[in-house]
C-alpha positions as CSV (number, residue, x, y, z in Angstrom):
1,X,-163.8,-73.1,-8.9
2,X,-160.6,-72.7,-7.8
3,X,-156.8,-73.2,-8.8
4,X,-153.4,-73.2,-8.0
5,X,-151.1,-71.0,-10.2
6,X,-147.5,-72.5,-10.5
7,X,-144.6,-71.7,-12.3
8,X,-141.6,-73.8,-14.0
9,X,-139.0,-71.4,-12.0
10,X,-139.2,-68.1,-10.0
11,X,-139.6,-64.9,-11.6
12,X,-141.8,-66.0,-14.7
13,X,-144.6,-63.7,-13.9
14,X,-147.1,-66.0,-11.4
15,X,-148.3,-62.8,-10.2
16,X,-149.1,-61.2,-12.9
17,X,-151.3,-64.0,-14.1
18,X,-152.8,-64.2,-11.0
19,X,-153.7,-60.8,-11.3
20,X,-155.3,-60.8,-14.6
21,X,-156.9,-64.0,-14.2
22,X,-158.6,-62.5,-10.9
23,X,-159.5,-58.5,-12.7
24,X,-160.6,-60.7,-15.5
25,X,-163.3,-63.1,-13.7
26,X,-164.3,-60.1,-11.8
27,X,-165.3,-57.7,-14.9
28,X,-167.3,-61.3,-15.6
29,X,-169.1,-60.7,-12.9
30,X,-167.6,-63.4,-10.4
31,X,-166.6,-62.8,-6.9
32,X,-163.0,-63.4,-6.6
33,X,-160.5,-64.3,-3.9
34,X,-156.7,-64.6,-4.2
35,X,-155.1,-66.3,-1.4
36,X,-151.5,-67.0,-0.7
37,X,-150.3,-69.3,1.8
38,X,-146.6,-68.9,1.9
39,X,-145.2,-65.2,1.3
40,X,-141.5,-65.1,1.4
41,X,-140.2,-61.7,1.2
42,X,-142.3,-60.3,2.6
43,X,-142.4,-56.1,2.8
44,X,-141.9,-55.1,6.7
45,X,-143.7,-51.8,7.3
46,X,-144.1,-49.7,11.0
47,X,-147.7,-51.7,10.7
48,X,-146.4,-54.8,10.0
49,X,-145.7,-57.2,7.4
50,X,-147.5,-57.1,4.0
51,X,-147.2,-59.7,1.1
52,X,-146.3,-58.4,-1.8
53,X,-148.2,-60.3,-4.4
54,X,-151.0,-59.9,-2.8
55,X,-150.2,-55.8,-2.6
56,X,-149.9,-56.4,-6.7
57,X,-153.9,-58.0,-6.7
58,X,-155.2,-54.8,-4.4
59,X,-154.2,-52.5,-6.8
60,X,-156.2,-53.6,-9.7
61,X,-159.3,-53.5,-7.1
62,X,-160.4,-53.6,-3.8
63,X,-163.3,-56.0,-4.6
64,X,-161.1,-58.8,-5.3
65,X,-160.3,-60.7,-1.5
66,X,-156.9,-61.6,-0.6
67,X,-155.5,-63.2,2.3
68,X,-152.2,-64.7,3.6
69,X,-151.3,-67.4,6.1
70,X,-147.7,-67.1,6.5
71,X,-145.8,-63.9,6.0
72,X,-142.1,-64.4,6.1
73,X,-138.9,-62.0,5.8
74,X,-136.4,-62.9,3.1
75,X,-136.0,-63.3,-0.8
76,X,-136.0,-67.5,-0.1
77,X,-138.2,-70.2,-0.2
78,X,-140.9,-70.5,2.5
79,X,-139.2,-73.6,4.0
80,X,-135.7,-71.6,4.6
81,X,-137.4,-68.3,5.3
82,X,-139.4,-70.0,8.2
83,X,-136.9,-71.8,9.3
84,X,-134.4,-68.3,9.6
85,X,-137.4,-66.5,11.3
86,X,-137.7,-69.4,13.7
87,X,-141.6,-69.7,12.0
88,X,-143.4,-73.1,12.3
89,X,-145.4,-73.7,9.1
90,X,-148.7,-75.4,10.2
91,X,-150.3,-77.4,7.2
92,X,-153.4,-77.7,9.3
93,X,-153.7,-73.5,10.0
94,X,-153.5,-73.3,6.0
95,X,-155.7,-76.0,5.3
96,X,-158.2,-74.3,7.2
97,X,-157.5,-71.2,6.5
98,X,-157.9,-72.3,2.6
99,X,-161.1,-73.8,3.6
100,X,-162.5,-70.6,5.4
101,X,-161.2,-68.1,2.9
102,X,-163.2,-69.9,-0.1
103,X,-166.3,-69.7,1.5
104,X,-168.7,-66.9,-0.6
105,X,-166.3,-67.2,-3.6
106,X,-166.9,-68.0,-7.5
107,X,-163.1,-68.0,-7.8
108,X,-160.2,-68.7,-6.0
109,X,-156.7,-68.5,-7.0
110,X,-154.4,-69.9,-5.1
111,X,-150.0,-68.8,-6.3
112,X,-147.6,-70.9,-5.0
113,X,-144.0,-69.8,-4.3
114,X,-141.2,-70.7,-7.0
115,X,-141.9,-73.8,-8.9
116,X,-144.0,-77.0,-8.4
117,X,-140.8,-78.0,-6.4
118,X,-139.5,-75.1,-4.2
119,X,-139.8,-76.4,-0.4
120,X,-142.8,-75.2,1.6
121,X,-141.8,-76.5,4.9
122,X,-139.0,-78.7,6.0
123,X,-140.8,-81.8,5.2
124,X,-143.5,-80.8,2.2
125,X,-142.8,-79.1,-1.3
126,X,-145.3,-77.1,-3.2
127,X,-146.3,-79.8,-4.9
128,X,-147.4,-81.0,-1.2
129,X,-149.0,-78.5,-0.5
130,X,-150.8,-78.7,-3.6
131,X,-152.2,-82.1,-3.3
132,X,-153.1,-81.2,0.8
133,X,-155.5,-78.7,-0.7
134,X,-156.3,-80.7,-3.7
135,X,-156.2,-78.1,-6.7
136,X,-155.7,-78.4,-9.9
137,X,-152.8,-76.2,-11.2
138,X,-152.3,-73.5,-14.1
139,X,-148.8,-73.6,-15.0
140,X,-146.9,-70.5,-15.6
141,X,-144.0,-70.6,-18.0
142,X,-142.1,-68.6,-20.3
143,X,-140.9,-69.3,-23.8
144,X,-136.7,-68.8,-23.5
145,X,-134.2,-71.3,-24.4
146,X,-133.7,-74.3,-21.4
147,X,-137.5,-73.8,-20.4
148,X,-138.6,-76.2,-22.4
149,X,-137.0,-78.4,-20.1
150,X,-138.4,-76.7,-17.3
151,X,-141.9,-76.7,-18.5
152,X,-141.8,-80.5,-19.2
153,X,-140.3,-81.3,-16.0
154,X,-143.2,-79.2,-14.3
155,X,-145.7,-81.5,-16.4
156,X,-144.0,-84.8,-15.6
157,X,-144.0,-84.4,-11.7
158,X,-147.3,-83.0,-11.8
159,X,-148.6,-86.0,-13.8
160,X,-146.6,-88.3,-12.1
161,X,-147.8,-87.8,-8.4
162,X,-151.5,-87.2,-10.2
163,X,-152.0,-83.7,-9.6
164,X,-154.5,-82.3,-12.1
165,X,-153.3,-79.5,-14.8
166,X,-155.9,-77.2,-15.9
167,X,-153.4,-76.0,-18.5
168,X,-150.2,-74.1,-19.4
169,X,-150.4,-70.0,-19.8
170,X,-147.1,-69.2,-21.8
171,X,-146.0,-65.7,-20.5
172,X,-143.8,-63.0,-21.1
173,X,-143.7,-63.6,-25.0
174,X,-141.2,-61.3,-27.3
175,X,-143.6,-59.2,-29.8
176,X,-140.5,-59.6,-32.0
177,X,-137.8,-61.5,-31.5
178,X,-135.0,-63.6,-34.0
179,X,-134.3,-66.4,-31.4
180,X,-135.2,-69.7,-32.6
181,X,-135.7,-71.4,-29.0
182,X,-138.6,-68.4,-28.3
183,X,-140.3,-68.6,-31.8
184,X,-140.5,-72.1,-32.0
185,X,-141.5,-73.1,-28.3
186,X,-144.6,-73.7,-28.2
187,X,-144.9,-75.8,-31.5
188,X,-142.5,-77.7,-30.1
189,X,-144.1,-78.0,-26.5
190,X,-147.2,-79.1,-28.1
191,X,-145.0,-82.4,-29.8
192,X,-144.4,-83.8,-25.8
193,X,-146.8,-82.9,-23.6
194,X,-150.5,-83.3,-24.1
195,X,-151.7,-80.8,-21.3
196,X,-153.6,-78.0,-23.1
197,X,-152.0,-74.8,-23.7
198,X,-154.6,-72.0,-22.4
199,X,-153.4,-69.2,-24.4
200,X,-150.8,-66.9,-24.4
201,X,-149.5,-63.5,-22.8
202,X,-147.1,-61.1,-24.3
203,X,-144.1,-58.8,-22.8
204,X,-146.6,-55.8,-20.9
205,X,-145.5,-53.3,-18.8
206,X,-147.3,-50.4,-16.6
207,X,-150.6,-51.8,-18.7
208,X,-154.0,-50.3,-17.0
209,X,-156.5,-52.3,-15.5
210,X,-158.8,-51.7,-18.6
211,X,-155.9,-53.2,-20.9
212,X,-155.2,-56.3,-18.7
213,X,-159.0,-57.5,-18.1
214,X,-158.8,-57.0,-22.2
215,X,-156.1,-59.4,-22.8
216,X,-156.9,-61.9,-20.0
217,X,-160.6,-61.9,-21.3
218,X,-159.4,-64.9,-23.3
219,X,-159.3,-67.0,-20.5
220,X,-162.2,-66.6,-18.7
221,X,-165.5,-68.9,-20.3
């Protein structure tokens, strides 16, 4: 199987899900590979470059594969970040590089950069690249006033240009909180939008590896 992990906007924890979705399917027994085609920011060392989601996935465990295609300097989307670093981004290399990197395993997650729209190259957005490697996609949001909006929109375009959702995870969720937007989002998701919601993940911080294959244990069937 494998899947692209999206999100409605940057920053709503598409890593971390990643993550826990791959130490989860692991501790089930299932060989797992993360692979990220587009790295933006990426960490420049005296050894190199390194991408630093898939620095995040190592440390859980060195049994779970990870890979990169492109890594590129620069806290921007892979289209502008390639085109700063005078970087052609070859659909083709990742394509086969996708292809190649599956090969041996029961999972593969594949996290996109930004939202369903951020620009991959100067001609293809995520959601391009999505349908090139025809995936279907988790979506990543977070319950906080406006992203209802977000969420939708990330729905709509998906459905629109037929690119198949797997499900919405709703991260990052207050253990207590007052506002009305957070405690009422995902009854009111559920009234427009018939994509399944796949569960839920609340605020966690410096959890161990033993506490987030617990909590993403939910997901994995």
């Amino acid at each position: 199987m494998e899947y692209f992990i999206t999100g409605i906007d940057t920053d709503i924890g598409k890593t971390f899900i990643t993550k826990g979705l791959a130490l989860a399917y692991l501790k089930a027994g299932k060989k797992v590979g993360v692979y990220k085609p587009l790295q933006s920011g990426a960490i420049k060392t005296e050894q190199g470059f390194l991408a630093p989601d898939l620095e995040a996935v190592k440390e859980l465990s060195p049994q779970i594969k990870t890979r990169c295609s492109y890594l590129l300097e620069g806290e921007v989307s892979p289209a502008l970040a390639a085109r700063l670093s005078g970087i052609e981004i070859d659909i083709k290399k990742i394509k086969t590089d996708f292809k190649s990197f599956t090969k041996g395993n029961d999972i593969t997650l594949v996290e996109g950069a930004g939202g369903i729209l951020a620009p991959a190259t100067d001609n293809m957005l995520c959601a391009d690249l999505i349908k090139s490697l025809n995936l279907p996609v988790i979506i990543v949001a977070v319950p906080y006033l406006g992203r209802l909006n977000h969420t939708l929109l990330t729905v709509y375009y998906a459905k629109t240009n037929r690119i198949p959702i797997k499900g919405i995870i709703i991260n990052k969720i207050p253990s207590n909180t007052n506002d009305l937007a957070t405690k009422n989002f995902i009854k009111e998701l559920t009234m427009y939008t018939d994509a399944e919601i796949l569960g839920t993940i609340g605020e966690m911080q410096n959890y161990t590896t033993d506490e987030i294959t617990k909590v993403f244990s939910k997901f994995v069937k």
